[in-house]
N, C-alpha and C positions, 0 to 999 in steps of 0.2 A: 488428765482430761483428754479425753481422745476426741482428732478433728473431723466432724462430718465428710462424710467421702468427697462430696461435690468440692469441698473448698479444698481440698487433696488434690484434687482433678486438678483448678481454675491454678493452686499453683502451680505445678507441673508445666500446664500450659504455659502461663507467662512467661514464668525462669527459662521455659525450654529455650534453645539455641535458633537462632533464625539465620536462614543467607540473604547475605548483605547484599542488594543490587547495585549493578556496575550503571553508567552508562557508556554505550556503545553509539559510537557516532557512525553515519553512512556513507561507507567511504563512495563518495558520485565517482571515481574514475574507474571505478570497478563495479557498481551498480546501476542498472537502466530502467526504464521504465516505459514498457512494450505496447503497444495498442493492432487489433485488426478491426476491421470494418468491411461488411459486404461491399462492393460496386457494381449498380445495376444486375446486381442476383446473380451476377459472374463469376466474377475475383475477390480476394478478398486485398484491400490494401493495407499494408503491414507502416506503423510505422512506431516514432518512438520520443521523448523527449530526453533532450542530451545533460542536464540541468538538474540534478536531484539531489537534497540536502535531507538530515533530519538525524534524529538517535533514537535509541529504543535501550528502555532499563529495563536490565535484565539480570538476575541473578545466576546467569547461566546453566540452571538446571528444572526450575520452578516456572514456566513457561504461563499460568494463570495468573501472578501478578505482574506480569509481563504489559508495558507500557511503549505506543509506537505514536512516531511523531514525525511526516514527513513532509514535506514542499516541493513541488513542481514548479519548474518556471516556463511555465506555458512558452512565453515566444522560441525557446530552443524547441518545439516540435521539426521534426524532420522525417518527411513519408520517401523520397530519393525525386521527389520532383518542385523546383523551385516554385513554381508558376500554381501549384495549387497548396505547397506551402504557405505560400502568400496570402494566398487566398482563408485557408484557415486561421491564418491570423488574424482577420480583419472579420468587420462585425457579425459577418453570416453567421462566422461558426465562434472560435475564442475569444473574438476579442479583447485582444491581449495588453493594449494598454487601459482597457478599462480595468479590466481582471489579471492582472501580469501572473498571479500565483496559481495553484493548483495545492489543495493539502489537503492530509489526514489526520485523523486525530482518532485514535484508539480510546473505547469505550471498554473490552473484554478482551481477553484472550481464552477463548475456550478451548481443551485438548482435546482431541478425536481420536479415533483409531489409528495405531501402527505410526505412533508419535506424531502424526497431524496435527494440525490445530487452527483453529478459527478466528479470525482478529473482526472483532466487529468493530466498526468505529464511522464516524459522519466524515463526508468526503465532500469536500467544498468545491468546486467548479464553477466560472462562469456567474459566481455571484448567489448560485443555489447550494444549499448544503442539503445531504441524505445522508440515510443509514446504508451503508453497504457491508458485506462482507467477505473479508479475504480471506481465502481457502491456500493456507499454506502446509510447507513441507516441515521437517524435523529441520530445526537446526545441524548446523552441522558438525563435526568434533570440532575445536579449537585447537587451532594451531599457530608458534608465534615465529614469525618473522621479521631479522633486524629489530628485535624488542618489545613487537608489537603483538596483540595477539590479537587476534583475525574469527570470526564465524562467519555462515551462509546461509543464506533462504530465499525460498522462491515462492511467491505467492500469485495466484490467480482469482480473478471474478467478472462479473461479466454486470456491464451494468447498460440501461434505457437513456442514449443521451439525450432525446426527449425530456428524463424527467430533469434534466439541465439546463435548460431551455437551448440547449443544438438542436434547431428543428429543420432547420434549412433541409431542400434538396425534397423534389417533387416525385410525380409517378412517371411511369414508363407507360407504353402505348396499352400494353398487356396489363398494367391497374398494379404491375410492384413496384419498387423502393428505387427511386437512384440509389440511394443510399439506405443501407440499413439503420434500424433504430438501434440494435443490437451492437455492443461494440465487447471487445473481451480484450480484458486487459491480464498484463503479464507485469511481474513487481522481481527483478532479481537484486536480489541485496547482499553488499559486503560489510560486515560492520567491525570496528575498529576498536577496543576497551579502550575510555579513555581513564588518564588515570595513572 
């Protein structure tokens, strides 16, 4: 008795071989996590938080079931000046003991052109969560050192910290922004198999 194609198919499928994902922890002494911001339509202030934990499963080549999971801890923000670091801690802007964290949570990994790929996921800030999306690069080959085996990635997006409720910071005589609404962030990541 011969088996309909389809059920031919669905086994094939099943029995097929799948890669096993790892988790990959973030190693923070080796990853940051960047910020810029217009000032007064001038400069832009660069700054960055020193603080970042998380892992991401990954089976190291299959980059769509790819799973990212990271925390910020707000009060390590540091822009190279005390006096308005402080000042972003406190309620204006983060608010940091009311909100001490800052995280992600990966919804998608989509692959784009010339091994790009796209990490959609809600990004919690401040007490407000949104959808954003991070525009990252290829991973990078794996390499191991002292036992360990190591990848890379850099991811960027650019998010409204309005829609976070960061609203502070008034107009200029000219009707612009002390402060822009617009803020672009920068994600560089070292990740570590554990395992």
């Amino acid at each position: 008795m011969r088996l309909p194609f389809y059920a031919i198919l669905v086994a094939a499928i099943t029995t097929a071989p799948t890669l096993a994902a790892d988790n990959w922890a973030i190693d923070g002494a080796h990853s940051s996590a960047n910020f810029g911001v217009k000032h007064m339509m001038v400069s832009t202030v660069n700054g960055s938080f020193h603080k970042l934990t998380g892992n991401v499963v990954y089976n190291g080549k299959d980059l769509k079931g790819a799973a990212v999971e990271a925390n910020i801890d707000a009060s390590t923000i540091n822009t190279g000046d005390d006096g308005r670091d402080k000042h972003l801690r406190n309620a204006d802007f983060f608010d940091v003991e009311k909100f001490p964290t800052i995280t992600f949570k990966s919804k998608k990994v989509v692959p784009q052109k010339d091994g790009n790929f796209d990490i959609v996921g809600d990004l919690t800030m401040h007490g407000v969560t949104k959808e954003v999306t991070l525009h990252a690069e290829p991973m990078s080959p794996p390499i191991t050192m002292k036992g360990k085996t190591k990848v890379g990635t850099s991811a960027t997006t650019e998010i409204n910290r309005k829609d976070f409720g960061l609203s502070y910071g008034g107009l200029l005589d000219n009707g612009g922004a002390m402060i822009s609404d617009k803020v672009k962030i920068e994600l560089n990541l070292e990740l570590t198999k554990e395992g």
